[in-house]
C-alpha positions as CSV (number, residue, x, y, z in Angstrom):
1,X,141.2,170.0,39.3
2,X,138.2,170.4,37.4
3,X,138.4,171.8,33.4
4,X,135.7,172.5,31.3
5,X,134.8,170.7,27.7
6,X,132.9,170.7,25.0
7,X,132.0,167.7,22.7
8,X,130.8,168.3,19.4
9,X,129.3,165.7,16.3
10,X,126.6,164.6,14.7
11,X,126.6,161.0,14.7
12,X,124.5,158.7,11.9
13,X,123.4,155.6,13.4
14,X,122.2,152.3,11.7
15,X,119.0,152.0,10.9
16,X,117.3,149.4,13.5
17,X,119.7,150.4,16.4
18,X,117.4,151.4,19.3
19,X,118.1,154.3,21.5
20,X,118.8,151.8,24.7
21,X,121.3,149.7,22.3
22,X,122.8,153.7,22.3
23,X,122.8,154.3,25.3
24,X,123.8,150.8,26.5
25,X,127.4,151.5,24.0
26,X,127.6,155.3,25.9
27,X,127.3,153.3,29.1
28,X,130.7,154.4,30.1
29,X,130.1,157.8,29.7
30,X,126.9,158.2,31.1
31,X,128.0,156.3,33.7
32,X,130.9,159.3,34.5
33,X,127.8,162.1,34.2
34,X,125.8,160.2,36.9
35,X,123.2,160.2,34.3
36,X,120.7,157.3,33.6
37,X,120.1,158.2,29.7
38,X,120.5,160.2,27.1
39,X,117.6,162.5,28.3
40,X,119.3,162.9,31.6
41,X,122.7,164.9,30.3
42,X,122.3,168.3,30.3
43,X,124.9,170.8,28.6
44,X,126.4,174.0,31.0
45,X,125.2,176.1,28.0
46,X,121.0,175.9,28.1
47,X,121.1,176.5,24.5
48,X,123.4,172.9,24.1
49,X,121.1,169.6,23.3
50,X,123.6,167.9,25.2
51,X,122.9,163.9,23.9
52,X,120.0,163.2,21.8
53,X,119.2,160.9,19.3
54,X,117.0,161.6,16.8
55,X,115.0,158.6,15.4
56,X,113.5,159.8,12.7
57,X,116.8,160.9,11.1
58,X,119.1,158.4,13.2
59,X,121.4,160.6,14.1
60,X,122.9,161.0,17.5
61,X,123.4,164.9,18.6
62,X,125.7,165.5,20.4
63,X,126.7,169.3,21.6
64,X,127.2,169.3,25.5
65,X,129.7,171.7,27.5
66,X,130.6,170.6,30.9
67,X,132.9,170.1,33.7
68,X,135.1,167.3,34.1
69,X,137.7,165.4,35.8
70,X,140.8,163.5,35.1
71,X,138.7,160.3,34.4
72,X,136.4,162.0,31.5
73,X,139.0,161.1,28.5
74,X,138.7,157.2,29.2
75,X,135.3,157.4,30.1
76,X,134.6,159.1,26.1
77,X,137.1,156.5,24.9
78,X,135.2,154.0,26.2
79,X,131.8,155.3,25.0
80,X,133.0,155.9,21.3
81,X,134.4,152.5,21.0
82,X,130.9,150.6,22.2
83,X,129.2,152.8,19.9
84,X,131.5,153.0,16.8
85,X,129.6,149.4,15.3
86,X,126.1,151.4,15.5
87,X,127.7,154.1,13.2
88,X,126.5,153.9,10.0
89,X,129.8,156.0,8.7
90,X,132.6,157.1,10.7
91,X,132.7,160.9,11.6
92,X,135.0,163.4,13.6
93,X,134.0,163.9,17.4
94,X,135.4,167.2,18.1
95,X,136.4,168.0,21.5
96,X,137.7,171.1,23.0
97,X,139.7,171.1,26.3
98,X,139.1,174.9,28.2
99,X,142.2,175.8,30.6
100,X,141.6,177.9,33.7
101,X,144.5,179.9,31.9
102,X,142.3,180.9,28.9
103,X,144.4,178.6,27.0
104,X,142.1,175.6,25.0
105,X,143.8,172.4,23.5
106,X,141.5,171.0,20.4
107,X,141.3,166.8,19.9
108,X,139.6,165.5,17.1
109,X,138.3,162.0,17.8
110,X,137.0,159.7,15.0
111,X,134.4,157.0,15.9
112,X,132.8,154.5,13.0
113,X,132.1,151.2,12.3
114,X,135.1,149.7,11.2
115,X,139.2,150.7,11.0
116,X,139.2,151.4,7.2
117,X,135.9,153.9,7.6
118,X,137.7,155.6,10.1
119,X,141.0,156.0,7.8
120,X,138.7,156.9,5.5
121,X,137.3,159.9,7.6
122,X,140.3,161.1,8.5
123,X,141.5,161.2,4.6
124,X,138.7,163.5,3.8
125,X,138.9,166.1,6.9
126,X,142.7,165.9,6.6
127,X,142.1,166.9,2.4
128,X,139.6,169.7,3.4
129,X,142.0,171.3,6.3
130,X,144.4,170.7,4.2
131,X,142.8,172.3,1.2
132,X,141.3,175.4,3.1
133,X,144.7,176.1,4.5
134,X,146.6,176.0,1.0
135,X,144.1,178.0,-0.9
136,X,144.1,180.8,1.4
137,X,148.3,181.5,-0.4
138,X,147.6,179.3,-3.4
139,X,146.0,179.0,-6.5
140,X,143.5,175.9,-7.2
141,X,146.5,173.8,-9.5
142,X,149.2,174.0,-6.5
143,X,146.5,172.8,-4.0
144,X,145.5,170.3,-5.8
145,X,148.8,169.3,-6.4
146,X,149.2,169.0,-2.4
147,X,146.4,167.4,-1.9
148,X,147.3,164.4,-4.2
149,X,150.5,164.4,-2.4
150,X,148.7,164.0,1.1
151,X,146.0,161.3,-0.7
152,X,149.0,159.1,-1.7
153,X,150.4,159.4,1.8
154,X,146.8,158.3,3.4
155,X,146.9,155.5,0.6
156,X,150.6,154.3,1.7
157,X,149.9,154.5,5.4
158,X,146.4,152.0,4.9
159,X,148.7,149.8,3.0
160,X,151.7,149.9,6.3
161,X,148.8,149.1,8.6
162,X,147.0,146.4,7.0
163,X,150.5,145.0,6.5
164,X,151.0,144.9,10.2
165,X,150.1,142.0,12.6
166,X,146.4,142.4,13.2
167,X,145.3,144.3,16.6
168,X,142.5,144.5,17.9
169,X,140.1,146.1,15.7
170,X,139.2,149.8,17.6
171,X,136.1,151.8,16.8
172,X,137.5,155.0,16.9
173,X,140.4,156.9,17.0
174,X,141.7,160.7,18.3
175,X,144.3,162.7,17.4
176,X,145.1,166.8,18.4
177,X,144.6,169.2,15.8
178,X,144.7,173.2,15.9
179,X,142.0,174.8,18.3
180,X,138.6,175.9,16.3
181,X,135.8,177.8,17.6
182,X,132.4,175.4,17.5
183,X,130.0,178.2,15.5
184,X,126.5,177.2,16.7
């Protein structure tokens, strides 16, 4: 059974990283789109860059919609994690799941160049839906309040996991979060 997706982020890249060191690290994807490079993937929606990087501003594009199988997830996985040392700051990936049903499921993916920036990026969208969420009932004081409360609990999980026995060190991360429309 074949689903439909859409991958979302804009992704800034270390200066000096060449577009075939980029598309070397999204080997694994590319590789699942039959596609020989960047240039080569081509979004469902015509209006949809699908990959491109951007050297002049180093910043990988990427806003393609297509069809996949049960093998896409690992292929992604596989990509982010080559390319998350080429990141010059880690960013959400967000990627969007549509059911034949009507029905989407939303996963917010975080790639970057090392563990911490990740943590790190996941503090700060965490505090903003957080934020958004609260001040919609709430006045600034009681949000804030929250939000130190979920800061402390970001600050206490770093400190559990650099306490653990070292893993391996992974480039990005995902997690499911409520569905959002992509506003283009």
């Amino acid at each position: 059974m074949r689903l439909e997706v859409h991958v979302h982020a804009d992704i800034p890249i270390l200066e000096g990283v060449s577009r075939k060191r980029i598309e070397e690290a999204l080997a694994p994807w590319l590789e699942y789109l039959d596609a020989d490079s960047l240039a080569d993937v081509k979004s469902l929606e015509p209006e949809e860059p699908g990959l491109r990087y951007d050297e002049k501003d180093l910043m990988l594009v990427v806003c393609w919609t297509g069809e996949i199988g049960k093998s896409f997830h690992g292929a992604l996985e596989a990509a982010l994690e080559n390319l998350g040392p080429y990141c010059y700051e880690a960013v959400e990936v967000d990627l969007t799941v549509y059911h034949d049903n009507g029905e989407q499921e939303s996963r917010l993916l975080f790639v970057g160049p090392t563990a911490q920036a990740i943590h790190e990026a996941q503090r700060r969208c965490m505090l903003e839906d957080v934020g958004a969420l609260l001040a919609r009932q709430f006045d600034e004081a009681k949000v804030k309040e929250a939000l130190t409360l979920v800061n402390d609990l970001f600050d206490r999980d770093w400190k559990e996991k650099v306490a653990q026995p070292q893993k391996p060190e992974r480039a990005f991360e995902s997690y499911t979060r409520p569905a959002r429309k992509n506003l283009h």
